[in-house]
Every structure is written in C-alpha cells, then in structure tokens.
Backbone and ligand atoms as CSV (ligand in chain L), in Angstrom:
chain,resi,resn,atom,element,x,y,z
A,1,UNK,N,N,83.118,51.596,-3.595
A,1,UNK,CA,C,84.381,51.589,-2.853
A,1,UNK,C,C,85.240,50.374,-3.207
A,2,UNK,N,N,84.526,49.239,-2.765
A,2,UNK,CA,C,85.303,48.101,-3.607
A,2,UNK,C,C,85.623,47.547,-5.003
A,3,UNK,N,N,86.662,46.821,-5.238
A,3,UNK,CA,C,86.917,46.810,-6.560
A,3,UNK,C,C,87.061,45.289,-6.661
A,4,UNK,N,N,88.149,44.904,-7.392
A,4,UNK,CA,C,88.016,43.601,-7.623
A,4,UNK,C,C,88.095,42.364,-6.558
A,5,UNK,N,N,87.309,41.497,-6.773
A,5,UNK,CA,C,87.912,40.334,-5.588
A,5,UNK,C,C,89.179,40.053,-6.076
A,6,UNK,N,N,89.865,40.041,-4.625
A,6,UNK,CA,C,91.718,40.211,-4.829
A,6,UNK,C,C,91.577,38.606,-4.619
A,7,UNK,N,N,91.514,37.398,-3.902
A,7,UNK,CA,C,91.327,36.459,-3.338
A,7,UNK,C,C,89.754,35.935,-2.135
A,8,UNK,N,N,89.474,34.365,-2.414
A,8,UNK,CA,C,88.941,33.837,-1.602
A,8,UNK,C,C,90.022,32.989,-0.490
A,9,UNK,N,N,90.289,32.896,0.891
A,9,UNK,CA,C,90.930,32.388,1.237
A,9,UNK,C,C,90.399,31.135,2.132
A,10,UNK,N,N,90.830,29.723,2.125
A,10,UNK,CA,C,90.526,28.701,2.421
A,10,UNK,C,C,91.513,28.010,3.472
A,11,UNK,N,N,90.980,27.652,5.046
A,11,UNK,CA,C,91.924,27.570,5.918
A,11,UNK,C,C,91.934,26.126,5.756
A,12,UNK,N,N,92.806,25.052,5.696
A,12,UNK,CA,C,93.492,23.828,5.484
A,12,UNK,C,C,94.472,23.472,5.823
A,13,UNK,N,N,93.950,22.282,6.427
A,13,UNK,CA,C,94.624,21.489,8.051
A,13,UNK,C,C,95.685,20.834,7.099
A,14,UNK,N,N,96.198,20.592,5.882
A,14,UNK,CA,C,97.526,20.028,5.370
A,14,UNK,C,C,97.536,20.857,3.882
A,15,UNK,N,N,98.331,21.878,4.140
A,15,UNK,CA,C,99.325,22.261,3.029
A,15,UNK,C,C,99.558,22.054,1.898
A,16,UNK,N,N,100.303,21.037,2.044
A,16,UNK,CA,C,100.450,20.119,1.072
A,16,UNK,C,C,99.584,19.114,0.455
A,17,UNK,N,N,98.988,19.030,1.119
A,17,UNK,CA,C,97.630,18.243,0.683
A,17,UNK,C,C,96.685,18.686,-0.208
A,18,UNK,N,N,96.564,20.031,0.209
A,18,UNK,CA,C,95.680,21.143,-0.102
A,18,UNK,C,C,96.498,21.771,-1.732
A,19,UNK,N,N,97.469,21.682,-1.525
A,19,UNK,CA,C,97.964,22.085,-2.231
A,19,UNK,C,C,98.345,21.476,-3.953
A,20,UNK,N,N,98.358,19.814,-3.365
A,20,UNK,CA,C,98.440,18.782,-4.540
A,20,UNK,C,C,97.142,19.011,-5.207
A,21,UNK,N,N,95.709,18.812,-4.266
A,21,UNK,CA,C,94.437,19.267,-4.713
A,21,UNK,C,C,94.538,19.565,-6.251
A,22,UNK,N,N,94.618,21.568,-5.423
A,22,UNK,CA,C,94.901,22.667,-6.562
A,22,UNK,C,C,95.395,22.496,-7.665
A,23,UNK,N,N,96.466,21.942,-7.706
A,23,UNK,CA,C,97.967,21.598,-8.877
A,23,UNK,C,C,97.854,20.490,-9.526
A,24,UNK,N,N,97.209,19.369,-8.796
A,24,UNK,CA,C,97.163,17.981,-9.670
A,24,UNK,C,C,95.946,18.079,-9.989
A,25,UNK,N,N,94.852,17.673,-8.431
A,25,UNK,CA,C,93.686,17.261,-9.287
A,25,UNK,C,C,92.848,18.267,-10.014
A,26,UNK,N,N,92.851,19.765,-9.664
A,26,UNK,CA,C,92.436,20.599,-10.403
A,26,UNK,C,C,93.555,21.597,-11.369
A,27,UNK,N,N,94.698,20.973,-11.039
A,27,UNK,CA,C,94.794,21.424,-12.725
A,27,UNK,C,C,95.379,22.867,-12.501
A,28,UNK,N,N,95.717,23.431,-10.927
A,28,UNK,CA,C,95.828,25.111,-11.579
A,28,UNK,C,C,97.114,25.471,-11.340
A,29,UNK,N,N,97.559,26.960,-11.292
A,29,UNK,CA,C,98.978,27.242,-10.713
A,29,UNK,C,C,99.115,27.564,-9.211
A,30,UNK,N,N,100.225,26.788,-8.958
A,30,UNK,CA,C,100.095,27.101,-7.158
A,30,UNK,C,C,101.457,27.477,-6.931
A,31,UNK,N,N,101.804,28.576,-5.895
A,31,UNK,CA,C,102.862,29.434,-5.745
A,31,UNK,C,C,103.701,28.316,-4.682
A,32,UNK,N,N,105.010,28.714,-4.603
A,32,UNK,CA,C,105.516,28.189,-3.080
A,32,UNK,C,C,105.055,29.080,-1.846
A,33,UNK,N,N,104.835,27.830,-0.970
A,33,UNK,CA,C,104.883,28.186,0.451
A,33,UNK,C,C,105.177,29.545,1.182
A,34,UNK,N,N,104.480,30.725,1.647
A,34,UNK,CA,C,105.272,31.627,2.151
A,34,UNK,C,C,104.719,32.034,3.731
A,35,UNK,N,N,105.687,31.705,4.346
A,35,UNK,CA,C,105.183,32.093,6.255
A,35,UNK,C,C,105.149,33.833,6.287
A,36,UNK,N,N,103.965,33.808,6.834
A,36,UNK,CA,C,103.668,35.609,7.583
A,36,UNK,C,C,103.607,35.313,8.258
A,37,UNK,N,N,105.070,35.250,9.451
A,37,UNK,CA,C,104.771,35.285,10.767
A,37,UNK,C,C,103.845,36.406,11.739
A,38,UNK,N,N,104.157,37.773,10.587
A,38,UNK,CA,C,103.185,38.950,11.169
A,38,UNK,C,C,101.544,38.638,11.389
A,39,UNK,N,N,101.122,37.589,10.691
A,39,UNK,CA,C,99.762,37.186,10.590
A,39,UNK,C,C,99.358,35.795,11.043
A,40,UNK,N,N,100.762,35.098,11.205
A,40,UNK,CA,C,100.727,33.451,12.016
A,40,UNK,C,C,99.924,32.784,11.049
A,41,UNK,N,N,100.169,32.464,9.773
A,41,UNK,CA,C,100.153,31.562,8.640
A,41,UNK,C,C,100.771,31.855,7.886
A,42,UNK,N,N,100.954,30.343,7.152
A,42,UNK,CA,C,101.623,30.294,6.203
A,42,UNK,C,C,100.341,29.981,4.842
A,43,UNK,N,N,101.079,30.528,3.699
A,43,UNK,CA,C,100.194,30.727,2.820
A,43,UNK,C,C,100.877,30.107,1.432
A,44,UNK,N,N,99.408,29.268,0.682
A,44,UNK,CA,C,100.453,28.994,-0.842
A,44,UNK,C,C,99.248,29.790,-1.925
A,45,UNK,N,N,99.094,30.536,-2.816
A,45,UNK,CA,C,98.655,31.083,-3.627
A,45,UNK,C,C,97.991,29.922,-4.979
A,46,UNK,N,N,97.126,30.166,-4.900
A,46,UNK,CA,C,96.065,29.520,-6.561
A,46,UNK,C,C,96.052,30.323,-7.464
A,47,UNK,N,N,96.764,30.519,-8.356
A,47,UNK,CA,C,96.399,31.553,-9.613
A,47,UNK,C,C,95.549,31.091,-10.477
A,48,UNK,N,N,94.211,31.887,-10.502
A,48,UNK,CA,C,92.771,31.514,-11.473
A,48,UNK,C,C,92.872,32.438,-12.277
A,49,UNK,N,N,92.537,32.214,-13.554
A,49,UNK,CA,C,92.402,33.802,-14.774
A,49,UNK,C,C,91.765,34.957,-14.067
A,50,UNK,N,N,90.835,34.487,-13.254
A,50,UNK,CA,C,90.102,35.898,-12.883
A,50,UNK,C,C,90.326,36.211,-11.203
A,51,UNK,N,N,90.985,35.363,-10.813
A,51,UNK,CA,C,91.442,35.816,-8.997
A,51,UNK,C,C,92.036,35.253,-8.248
A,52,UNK,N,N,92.541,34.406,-7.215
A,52,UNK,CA,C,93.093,33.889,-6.707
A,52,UNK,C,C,92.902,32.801,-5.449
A,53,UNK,N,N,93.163,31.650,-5.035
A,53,UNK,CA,C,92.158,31.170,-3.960
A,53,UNK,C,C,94.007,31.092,-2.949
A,54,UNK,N,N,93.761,31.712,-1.456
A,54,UNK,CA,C,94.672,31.760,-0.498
A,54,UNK,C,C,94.265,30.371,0.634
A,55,UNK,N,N,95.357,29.015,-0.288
A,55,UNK,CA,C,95.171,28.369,1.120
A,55,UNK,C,C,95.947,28.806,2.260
A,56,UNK,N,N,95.382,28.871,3.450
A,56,UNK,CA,C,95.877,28.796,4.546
A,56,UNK,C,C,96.232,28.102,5.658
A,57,UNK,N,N,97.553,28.026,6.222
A,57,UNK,CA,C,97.219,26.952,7.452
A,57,UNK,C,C,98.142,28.061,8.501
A,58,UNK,N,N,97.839,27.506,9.791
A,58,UNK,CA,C,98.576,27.900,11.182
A,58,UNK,C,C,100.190,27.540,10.968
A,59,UNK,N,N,100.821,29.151,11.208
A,59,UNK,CA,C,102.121,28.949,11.362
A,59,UNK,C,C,102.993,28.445,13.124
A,60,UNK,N,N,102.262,28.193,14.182
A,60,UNK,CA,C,101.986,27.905,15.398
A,60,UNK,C,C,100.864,27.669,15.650
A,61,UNK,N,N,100.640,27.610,17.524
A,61,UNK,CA,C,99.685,27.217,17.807
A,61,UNK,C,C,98.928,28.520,18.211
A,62,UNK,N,N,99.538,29.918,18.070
A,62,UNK,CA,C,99.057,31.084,18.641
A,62,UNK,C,C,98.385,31.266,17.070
A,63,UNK,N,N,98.487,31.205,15.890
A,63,UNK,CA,C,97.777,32.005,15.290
A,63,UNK,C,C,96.710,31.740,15.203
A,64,UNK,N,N,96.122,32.942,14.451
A,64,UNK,CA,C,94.605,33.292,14.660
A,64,UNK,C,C,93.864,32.853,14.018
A,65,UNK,N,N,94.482,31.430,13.208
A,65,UNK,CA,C,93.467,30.498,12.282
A,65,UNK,C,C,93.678,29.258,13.011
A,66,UNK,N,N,94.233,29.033,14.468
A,66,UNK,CA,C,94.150,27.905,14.477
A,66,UNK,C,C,92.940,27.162,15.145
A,67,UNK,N,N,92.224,28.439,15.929
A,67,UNK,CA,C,91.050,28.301,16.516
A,67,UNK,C,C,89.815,27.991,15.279
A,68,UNK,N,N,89.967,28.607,14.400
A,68,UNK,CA,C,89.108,28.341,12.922
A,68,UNK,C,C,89.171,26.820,12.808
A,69,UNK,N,N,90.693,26.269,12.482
A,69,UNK,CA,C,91.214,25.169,12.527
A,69,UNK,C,C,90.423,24.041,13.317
A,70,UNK,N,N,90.210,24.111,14.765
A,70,UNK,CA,C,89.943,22.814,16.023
A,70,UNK,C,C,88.409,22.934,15.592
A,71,UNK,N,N,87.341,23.979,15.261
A,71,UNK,CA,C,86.694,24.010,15.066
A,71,UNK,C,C,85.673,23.810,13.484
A,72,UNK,N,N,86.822,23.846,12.657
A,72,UNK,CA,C,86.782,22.818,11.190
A,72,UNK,C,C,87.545,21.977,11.194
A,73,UNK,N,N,87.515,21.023,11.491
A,73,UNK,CA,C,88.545,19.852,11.340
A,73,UNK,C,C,89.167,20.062,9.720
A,74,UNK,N,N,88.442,19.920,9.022
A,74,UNK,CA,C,88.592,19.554,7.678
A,74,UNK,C,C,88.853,21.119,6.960
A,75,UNK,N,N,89.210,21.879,7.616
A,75,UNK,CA,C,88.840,23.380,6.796
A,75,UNK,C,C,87.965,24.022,6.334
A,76,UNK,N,N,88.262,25.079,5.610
A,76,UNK,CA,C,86.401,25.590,5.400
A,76,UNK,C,C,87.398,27.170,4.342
A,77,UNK,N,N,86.274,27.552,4.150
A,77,UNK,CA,C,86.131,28.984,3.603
A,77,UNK,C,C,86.570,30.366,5.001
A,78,UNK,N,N,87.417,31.251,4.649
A,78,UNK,CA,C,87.788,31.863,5.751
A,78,UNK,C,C,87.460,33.450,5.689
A,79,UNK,N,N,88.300,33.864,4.678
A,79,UNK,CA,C,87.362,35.438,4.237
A,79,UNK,C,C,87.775,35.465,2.624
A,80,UNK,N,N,87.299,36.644,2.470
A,80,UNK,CA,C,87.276,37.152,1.150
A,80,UNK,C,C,87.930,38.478,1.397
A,81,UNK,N,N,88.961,38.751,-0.274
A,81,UNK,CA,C,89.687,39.775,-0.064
A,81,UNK,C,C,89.000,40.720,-1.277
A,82,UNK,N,N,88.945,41.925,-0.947
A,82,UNK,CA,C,88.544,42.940,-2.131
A,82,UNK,C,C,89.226,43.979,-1.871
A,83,UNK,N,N,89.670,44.307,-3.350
A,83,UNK,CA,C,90.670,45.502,-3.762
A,83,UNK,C,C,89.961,46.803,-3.225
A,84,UNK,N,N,91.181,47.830,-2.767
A,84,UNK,CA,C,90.304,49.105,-2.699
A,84,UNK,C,C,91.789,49.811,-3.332
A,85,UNK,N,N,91.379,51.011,-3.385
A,85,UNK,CA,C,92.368,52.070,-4.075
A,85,UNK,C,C,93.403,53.050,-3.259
A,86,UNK,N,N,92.587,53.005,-1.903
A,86,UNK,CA,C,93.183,53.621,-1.323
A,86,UNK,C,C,92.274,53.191,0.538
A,87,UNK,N,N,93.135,52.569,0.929
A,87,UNK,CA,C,92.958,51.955,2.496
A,87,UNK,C,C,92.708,52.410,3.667
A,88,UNK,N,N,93.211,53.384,3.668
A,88,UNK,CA,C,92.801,54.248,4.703
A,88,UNK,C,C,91.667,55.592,4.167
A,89,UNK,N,N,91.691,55.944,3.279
A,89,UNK,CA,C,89.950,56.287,3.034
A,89,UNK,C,C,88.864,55.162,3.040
A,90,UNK,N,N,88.963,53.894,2.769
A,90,UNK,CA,C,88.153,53.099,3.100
A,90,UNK,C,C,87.835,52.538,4.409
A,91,UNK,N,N,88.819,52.467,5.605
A,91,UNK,CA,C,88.636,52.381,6.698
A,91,UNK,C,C,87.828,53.720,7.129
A,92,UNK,N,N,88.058,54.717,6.728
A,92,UNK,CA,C,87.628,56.179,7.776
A,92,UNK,C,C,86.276,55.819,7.153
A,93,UNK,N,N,86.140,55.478,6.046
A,93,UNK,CA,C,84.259,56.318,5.415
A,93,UNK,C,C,83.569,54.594,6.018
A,94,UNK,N,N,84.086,53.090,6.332
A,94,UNK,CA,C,83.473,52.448,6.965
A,94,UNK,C,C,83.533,52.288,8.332
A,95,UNK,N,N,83.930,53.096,9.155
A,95,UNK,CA,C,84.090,53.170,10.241
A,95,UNK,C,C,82.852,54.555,10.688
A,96,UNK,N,N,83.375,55.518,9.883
A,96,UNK,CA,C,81.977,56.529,10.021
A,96,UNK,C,C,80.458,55.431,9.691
A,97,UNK,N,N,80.651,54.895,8.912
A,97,UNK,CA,C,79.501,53.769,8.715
A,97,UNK,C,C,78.879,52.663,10.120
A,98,UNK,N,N,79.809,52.821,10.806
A,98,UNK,CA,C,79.403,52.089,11.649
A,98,UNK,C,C,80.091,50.594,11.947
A,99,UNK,N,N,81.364,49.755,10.747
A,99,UNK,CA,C,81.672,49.350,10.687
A,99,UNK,C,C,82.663,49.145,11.542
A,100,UNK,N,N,82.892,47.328,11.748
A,100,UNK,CA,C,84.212,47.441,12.777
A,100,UNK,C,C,85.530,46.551,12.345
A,101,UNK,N,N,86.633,47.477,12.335
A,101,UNK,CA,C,87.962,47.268,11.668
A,101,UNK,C,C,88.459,46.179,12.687
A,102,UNK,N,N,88.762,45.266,12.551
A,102,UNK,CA,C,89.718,44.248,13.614
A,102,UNK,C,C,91.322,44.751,13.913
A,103,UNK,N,N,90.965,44.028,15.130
A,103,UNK,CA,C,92.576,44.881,15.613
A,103,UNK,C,C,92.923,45.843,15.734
A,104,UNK,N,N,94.157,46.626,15.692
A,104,UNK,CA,C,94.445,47.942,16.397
A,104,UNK,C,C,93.821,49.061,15.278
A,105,UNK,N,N,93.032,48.480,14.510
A,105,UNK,CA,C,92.704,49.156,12.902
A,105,UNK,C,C,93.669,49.823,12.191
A,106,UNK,N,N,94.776,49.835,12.529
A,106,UNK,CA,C,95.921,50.170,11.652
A,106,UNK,C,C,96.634,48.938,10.451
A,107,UNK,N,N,96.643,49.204,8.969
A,107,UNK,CA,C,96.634,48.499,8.057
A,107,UNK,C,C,97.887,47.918,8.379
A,108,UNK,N,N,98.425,46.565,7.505
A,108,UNK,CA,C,99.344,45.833,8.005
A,108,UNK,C,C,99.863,45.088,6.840
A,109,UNK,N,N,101.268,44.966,6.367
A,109,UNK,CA,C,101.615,44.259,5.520
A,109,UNK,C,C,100.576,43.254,4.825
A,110,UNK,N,N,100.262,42.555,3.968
A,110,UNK,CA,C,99.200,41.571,3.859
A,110,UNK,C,C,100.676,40.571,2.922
A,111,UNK,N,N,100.122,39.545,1.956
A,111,UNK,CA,C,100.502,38.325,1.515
A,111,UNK,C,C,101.628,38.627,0.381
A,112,UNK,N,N,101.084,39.847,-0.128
A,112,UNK,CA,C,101.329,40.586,-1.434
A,112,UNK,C,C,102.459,41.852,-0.596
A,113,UNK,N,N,102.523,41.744,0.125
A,113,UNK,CA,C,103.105,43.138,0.872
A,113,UNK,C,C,102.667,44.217,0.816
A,114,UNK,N,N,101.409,44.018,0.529
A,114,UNK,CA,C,100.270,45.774,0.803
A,114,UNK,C,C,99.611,45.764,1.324
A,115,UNK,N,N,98.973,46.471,2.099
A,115,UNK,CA,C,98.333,46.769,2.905
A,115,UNK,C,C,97.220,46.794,3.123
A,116,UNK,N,N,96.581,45.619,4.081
A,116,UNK,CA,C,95.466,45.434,4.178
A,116,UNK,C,C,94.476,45.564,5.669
A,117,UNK,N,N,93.705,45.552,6.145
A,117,UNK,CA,C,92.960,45.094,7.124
A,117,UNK,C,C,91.526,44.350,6.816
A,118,UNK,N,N,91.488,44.073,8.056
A,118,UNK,CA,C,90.018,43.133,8.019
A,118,UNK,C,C,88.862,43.674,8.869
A,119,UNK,N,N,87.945,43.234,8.606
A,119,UNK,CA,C,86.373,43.795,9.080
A,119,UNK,C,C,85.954,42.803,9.455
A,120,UNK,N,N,85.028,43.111,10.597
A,120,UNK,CA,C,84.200,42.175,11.647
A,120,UNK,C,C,83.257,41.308,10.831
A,121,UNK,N,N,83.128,39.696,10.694
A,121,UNK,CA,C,82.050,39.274,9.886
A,121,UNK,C,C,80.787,39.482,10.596
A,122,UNK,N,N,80.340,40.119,11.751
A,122,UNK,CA,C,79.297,40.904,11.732
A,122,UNK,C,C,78.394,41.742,11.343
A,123,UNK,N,N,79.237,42.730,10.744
A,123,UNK,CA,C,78.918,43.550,9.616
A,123,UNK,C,C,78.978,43.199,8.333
A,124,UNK,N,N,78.912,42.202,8.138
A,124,UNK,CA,C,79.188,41.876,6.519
A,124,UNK,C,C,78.820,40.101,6.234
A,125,UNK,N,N,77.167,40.192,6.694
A,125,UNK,CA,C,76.982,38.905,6.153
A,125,UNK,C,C,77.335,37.767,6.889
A,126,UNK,N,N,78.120,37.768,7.842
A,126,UNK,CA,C,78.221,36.734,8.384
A,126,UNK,C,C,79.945,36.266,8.092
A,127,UNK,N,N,80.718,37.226,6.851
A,127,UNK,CA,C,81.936,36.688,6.023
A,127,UNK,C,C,83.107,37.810,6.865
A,128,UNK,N,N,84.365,37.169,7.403
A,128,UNK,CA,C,84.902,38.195,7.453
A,128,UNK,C,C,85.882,38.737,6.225
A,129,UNK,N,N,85.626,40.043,5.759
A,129,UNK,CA,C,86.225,40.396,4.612
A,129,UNK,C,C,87.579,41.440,5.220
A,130,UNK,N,N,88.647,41.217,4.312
A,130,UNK,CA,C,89.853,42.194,4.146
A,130,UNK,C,C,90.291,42.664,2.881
A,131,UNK,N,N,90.033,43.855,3.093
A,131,UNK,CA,C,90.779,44.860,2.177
A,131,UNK,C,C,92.153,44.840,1.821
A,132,UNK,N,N,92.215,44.652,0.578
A,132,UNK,CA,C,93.937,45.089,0.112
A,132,UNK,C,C,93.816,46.555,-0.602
A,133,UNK,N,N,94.726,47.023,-0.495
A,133,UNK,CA,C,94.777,48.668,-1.360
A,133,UNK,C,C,95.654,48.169,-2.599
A,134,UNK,N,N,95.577,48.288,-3.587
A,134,UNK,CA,C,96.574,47.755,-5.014
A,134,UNK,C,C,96.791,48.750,-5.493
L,1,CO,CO,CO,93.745,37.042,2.519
C-alpha cells in the first residue's frame, strides 16, 4: 500500500535556528517558511536527494504541536510521511484493518496541498504516521 517516504518531520522550538542547522551546518536545501494555519504550524522544507526532512514549529498556542513542544523542550522526531496512490482506498482497507485515522478521518490539504491524513501512533509502532496521496 505504501510507497515512498514522502518526509520525516522534526518539531523545533526555533525555526530559524533549525533552519540555519539544515542550510549552513549541514549543507542542504531549505525552502521558505510556510504557515498552515489549517494544521497550526508553520513549516520550512529540507530537500535530500532521496526525501525530505519537515521542520516544524507551532503557529499559536492552540496547535497541535505545541503540546509535543512543552514536553520536548529541545524538539524531537514527530511523524513520518508515506506516499500512497490513492487516500481514501488507503484509509477504508486500514480502517477495515482495525486502524485508527485521527480526527474527523476526512483527508485534508497537507504541506504540498494534497491530501493527507494521519494514523494513531498506536497502531504503528509507537510513530505517528501520515499519508500523502501523490
Ligand atoms: Co508531514
């Protein structure tokens, strides 16, 4: 069902900080800044030859990484994204599985503007993973 890892995403308490990291001390390509208020972060993109790393930080104090946030001071690893082909056959055949879709389980713009959702890191290792459809 899954296909390529689309992104690892990494939640980080300074932006810019996080971001010089990437670009200076390692050397890679990093996108500008873009707020999803639909998702309450803002996001800057790592382009790697083979995938992508999504830093993240809280676009307020309501979003849903900021609790991740008080509880990593320093940031951490947040989920992992993997390609599927088609999103809503992958929700129905992991949901018949037993799997649990977060939120209203209806797919939702993602970073890229396609459509993604996320799965309970219960079911999956301990990681919470989201699907993009490409
Ligand atoms: Co992501």
């Amino acid at each position: 069902m899954i296909g390529r890892l689309n992104h690892v995403a990494i939640v980080v308490p300074d932006l810019a900080a996080a971001t010089a990291v990437y670009a200076e001390t390692l050397g890679a390509k990093v996108s500008a800044p873009l707020d999803l208020p639909d998702h309450g972060v803002t996001t800057v993109f790592v382009e790697l030859p083979n995938t992508k790393i999504e830093l993240l930080h809280p676009l307020d104090e309501s979003s849903p990484i900021a609790g991740f946030l008080a509880k990593n001071p320093s940031g951490g690893m947040h989920h992992v994204c993997y390609e599927v082909d088609d999103i809503y056959a992958a929700r129905d055949q992991l949901k018949a599985q037993g799997a649990r879709v977060l939120g209203d389980g209806e797919p939702k713009p993602g970073a890229h503007g396609k459509p993604v959702l996320f799965l309970h890191p219960k079911d999956f290792a301990g990681t919470l993973v989201e699907l993009e459809q490409v």
